[in-house]
C-alpha positions in Angstrom: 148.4 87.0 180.0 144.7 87.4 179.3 143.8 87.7 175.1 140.3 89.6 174.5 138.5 89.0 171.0 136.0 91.4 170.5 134.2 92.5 167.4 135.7 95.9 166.4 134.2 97.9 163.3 136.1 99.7 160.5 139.7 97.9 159.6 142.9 98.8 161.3 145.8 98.0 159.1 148.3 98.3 162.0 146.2 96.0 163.9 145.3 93.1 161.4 149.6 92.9 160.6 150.5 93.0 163.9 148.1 90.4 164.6 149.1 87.8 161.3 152.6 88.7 163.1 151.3 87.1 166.7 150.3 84.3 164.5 153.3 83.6 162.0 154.4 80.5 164.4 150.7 78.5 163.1 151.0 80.0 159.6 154.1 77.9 158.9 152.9 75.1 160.8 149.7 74.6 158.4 152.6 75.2 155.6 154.9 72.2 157.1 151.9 70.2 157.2 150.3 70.5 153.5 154.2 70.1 153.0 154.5 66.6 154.0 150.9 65.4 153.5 151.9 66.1 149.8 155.1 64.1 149.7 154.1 61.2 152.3 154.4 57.8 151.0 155.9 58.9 147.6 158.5 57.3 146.1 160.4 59.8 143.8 159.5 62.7 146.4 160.6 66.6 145.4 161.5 65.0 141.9 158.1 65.6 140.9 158.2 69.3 141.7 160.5 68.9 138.8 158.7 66.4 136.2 155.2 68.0 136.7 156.4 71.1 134.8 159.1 69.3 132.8 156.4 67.1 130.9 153.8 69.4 130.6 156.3 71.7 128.7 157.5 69.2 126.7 153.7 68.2 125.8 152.9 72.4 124.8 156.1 72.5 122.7 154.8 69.7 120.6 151.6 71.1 120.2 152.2 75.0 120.0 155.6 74.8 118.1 156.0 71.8 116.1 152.1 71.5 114.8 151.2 75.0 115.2 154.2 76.3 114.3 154.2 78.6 116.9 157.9 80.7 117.0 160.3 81.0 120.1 162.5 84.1 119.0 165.5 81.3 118.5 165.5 79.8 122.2 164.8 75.9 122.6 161.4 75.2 122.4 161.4 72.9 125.5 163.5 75.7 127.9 161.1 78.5 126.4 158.0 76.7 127.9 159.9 75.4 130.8 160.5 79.3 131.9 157.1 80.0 131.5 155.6 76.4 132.7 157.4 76.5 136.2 155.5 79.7 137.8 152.2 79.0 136.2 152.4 75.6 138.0 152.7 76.9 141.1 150.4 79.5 140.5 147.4 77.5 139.7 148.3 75.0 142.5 148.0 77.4 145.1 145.0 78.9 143.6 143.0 75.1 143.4 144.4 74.4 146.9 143.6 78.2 148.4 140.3 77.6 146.8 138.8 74.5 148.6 141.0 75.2 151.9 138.5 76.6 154.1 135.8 74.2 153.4 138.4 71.4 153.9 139.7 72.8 157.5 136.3 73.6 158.5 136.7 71.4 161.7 139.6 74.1 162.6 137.8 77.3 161.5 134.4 76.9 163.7 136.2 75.6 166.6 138.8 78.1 167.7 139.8 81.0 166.5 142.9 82.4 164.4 142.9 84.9 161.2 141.5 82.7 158.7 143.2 84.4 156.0 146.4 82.0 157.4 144.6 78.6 156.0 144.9 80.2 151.8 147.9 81.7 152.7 149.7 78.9 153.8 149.2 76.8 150.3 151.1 79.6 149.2 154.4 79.0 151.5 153.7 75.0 151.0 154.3 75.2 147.3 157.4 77.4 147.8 160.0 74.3 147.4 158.2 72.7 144.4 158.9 76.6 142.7 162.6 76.7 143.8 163.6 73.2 142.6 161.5 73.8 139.6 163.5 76.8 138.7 166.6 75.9 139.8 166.3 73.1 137.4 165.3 75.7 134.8 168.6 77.4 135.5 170.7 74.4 134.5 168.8 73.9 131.2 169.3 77.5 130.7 173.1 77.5 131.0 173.1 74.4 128.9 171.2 75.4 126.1 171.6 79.6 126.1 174.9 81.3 125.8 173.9 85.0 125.7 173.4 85.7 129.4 172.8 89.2 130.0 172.8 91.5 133.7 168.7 91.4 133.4 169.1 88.0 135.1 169.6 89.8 138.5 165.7 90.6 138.2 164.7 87.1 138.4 164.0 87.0 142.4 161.7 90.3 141.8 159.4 88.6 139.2 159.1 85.2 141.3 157.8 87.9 143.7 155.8 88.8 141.6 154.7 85.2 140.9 153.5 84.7 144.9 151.8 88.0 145.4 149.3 86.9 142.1 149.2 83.4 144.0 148.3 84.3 147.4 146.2 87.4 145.8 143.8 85.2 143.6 143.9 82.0 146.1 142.8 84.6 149.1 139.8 85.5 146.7 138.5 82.3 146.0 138.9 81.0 148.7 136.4 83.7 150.7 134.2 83.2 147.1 134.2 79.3 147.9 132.6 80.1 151.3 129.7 81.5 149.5 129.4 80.2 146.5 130.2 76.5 146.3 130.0 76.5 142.6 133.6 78.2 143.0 135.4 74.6 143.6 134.2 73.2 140.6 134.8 76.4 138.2 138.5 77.0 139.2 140.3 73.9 138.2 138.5 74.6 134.9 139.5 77.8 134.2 143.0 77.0 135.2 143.0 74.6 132.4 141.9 77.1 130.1 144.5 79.4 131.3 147.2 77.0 130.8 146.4 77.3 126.9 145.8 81.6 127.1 148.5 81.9 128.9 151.7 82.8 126.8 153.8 79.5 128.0 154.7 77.7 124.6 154.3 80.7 122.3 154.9 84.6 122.9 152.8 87.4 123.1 153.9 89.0 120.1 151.9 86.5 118.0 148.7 87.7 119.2 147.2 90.8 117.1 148.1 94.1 118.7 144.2 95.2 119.4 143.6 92.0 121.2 146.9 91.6 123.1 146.3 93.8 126.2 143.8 91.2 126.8 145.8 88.7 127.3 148.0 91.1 129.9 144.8 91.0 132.0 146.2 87.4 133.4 148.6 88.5 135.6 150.9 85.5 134.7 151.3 86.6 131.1 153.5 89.9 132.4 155.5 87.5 134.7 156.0 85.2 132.2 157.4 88.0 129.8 159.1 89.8 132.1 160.9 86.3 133.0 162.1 85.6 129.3 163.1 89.4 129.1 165.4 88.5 131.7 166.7 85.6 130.6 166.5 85.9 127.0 166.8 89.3 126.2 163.0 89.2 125.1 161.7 93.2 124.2 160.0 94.4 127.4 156.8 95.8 126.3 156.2 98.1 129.2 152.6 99.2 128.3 151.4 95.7 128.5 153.7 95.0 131.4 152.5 97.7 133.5 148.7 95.9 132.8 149.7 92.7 134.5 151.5 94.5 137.2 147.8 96.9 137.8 146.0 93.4 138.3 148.6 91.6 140.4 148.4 94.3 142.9 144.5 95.0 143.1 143.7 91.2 143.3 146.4 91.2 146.5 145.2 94.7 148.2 141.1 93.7 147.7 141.7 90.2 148.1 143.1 91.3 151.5 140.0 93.8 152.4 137.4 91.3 151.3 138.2 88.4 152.9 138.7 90.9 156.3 135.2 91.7 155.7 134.1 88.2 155.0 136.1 86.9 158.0 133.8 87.3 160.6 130.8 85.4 159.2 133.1 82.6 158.2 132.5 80.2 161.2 128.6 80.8 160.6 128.4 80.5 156.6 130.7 77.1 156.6 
């Protein structure tokens, strides 16, 4: 079997899946890797997929609700910012590791070649575990401490979704941006720390005044986060402001997509 790479112009959808699709065997081999490069040599493992989000929840609850005084419509402070804690820390994981990926495979990318757009993506599948134990843990400090389950539950696997397409999205961005502009590596871990505190986690968006709240829905994790309590607590469901979040999540994933296909080709040359 003979493989011919050529450089075609314009962008064939059809083409670029099928050819991720050819390639889906090394995608989850780079996941596997980062995987167990993460985990090697520690001693309490996938427990800290669990105590990462745990203590930083804890830490926000003491801040936000008992200094600030900051309200959590009745539910436990600690399992209100646990529900919101566990998919912002996988989202700004993949986004700090999809950021610097390319530059640190850079070996791999100007040697042979693959769709690039595989390297970002993988930190993406990699982090899956730490988000299922993470919420699976949520679950049982949900059945302990909340007794008013209600059907919206069943929505839960849609707005995890929800939680990877924002991921992959935003990491797929910066990551092409980081090939450019080196500056990028340095700026994102700081404005994910800045996030963590703009980001409804230990306090909810009805707090924030009206005129300056669809601002807030701009971060695609504050819709998530909502739409999460909704379905476990029974939260109002704002859809305006939902709908916001949703807009964003889906034109970070669709451009981030197109731009780093444009970008692709030049990679090899500008790393």
């Amino acid at each position: 079997m003979e493989t011919v790479i050529e450089n075609k112009k314009g962008f064939n959808l059809n083409e670029r899946i099928k050819e991720l699709y050819n390639y889906r065997e090394l995608l989850w081999t780079l996941a596997y890797r980062d995987f167990k490069v993460k985990y090697a040599q520690t001693i309490l493992g996938l427990l800290w997929a669990v105590i990462e989000p745990l203590v930083t929840a804890v830490l926000l609850s003491l801040i936000f609700n008992k200094i600030a005084k900051a309200t959590t419509g009745g539910v436990n402070p600690i399992l209100f910012g646990l529900s919101g804690m566990v998919v912002w820390n996988y989202f700004s994981n993949v986004i700090i590791q999809g950021s610097s990926s390319l530059i640190l495979t850079q070996n791999m990318v100007t040697k042979i070649y693959f769709p690039r757009i595989l390297i970002p993506s993988s930190k993406a599948i990699a982090a899956l575990p730490d988000l299922g134990i993470a919420f699976i843990f949520t679950l049982v400090f949900y059945f302990i401490y909340w007794d008013e389950y209600t059907l919206n539950a069943l929505i839960l696997p849609v707005f995890l979704l929800l939680t990877v397409l924002a991921s992959l999205g935003l990491a797929i961005w910066v990551s092409a941006l980081n090939i450019r502009f080196r500056d990028f590596q340095h700026v994102i871990p700081f404005l994910t720390r800045i996030g963590l505190f703009l980001t409804p986690i230990a306090y909810t968006t009805s707090e924030i005044p009206a005129e300056y709240r669809w601002m807030f829905f701009l971060n695609p994790m504050t819709g998530v986060i909502e739409g999460i309590r909704w379905a476990l607590f029974g939260f109002p469901m704002e859809i305006y402001y939902f709908s916001i979040s949703m807009a964003v999540i889906l034109v970070l994933f669709i451009t981030g997509f197109y731009f780093f296909n444009r970008l692709e080709k030049n990679i090899a040359d500008i790393i």
